[in-house]
N, C-alpha and C positions, 0 to 999 in steps of 0.2 A: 504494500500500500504506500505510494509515494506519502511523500512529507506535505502536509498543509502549508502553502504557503506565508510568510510571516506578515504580521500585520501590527498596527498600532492603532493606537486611541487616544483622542487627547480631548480634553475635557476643561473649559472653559467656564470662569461664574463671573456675570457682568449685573451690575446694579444699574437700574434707570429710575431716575425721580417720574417715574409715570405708572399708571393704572395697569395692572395684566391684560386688560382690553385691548389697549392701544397697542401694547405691546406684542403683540401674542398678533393682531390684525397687521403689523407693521411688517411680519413675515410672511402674512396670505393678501394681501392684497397689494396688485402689483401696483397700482399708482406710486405706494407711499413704496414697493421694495424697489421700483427705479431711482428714488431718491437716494438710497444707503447701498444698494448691495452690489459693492464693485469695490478692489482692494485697495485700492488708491483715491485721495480724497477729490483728486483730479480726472478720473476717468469715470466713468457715464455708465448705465445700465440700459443697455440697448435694447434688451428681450426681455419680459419677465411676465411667465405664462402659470396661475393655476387653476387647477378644477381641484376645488377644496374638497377630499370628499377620501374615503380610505380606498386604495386602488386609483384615484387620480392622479391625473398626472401634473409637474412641476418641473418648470425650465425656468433659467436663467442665464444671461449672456453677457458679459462686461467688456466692453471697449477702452483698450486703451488710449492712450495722447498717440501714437504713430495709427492708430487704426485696424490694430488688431485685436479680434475678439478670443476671446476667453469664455466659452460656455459648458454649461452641463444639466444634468436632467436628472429626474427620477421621480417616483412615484409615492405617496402618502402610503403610511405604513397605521399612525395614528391621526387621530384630526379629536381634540378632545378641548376646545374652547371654553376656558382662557388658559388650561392646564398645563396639557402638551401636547407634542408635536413631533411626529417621526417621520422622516421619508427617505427613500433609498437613492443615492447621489452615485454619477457617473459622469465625469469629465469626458467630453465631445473628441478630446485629443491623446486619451489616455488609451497606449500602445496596447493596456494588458486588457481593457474595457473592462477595468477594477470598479465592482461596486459597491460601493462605503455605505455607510449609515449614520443618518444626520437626526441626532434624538435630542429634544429641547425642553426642559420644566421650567415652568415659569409661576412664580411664589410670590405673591402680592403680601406686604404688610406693611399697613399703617400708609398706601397710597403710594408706595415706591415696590417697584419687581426686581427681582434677583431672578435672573435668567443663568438655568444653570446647561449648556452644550455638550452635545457631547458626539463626536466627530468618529467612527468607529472603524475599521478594515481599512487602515490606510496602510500605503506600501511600507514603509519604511520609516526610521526615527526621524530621515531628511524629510521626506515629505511633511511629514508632522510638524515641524517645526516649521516649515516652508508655509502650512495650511495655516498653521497660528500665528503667523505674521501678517497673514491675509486676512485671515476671518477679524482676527483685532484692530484689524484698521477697517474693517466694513462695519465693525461695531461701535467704531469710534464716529463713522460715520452716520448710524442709526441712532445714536446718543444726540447728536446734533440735529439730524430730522424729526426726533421726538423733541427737542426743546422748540424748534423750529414751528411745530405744527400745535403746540399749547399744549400735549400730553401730561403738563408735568404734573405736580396735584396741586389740588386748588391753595 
């Protein structure tokens, strides 16, 4: 029986001074996720497709400054509003067409959410580290589209 091949997880907890609503809606609804989900504060979210629904489907596409996209997809695994959120990720460009798993809780108290990530079957420790550079500056960006959009609490 060959070897499974190796994998990593890396797991993320980010605080926002806003509602689980907003918060939890700022990753299903594509208006607000073209505003944040691109890893660079400078590059754009060109695609951003969901059918909310467990078995639906979820794409995303980011452009950089030279014009190249960066996209990937996958399918709702959970859909459980304002809780969590699960769905299965596969980079458009990725040789092995490796499919991750993008699992999310999100914990409201007192009008402020602790979203807690969690990034699962990635290649390697580089990769990992490669995804946590990226995901934290598209968080860093959704931290500023929630201030931006009046999410925060009253």
């Amino acid at each position: 029986m060959p070897d499974a091949p190796a994998a990593e997880t890396l797991v993320i907890e980010r605080a926002y001074d806003a509602p689980a609503t907003a918060v939890f809606d700022a990753f299903t609804h594509e208006d607000v996720m073209r505003r944040w989900w691109h890893a660079r504060a400078e590059w754009t979210t060109s695609e951003a497709s969901v059918d909310l629904r467990v078995g639906g489907a979820i794409r995303v596409a980011m452009r950089d400054t030279d014009g190249e996209t960066y996209g990937g997809s996958g399918h709702y695994t959970v859909v459980d509003r304002p809780r969590r959120l699960a769905f299965t990720w596969t980079w458009d460009e990725d040789e092995e067409d490796r499919e991750t798993l993008i699992e999310i809780v999100f914990a409201e108290s007192g009008g402020s959410t602790t979203v807690t990530f969690t990034h699962s079957n990635l290649r390697d420790e580089a990769s990992a580290r490669d995804h946590e550079g990226g995901w934290n500056r598209c968080f860093d960006n959704l931290e500023r589209t929630l201030a931006a959009s009046g999410a925060e609490r009253a």
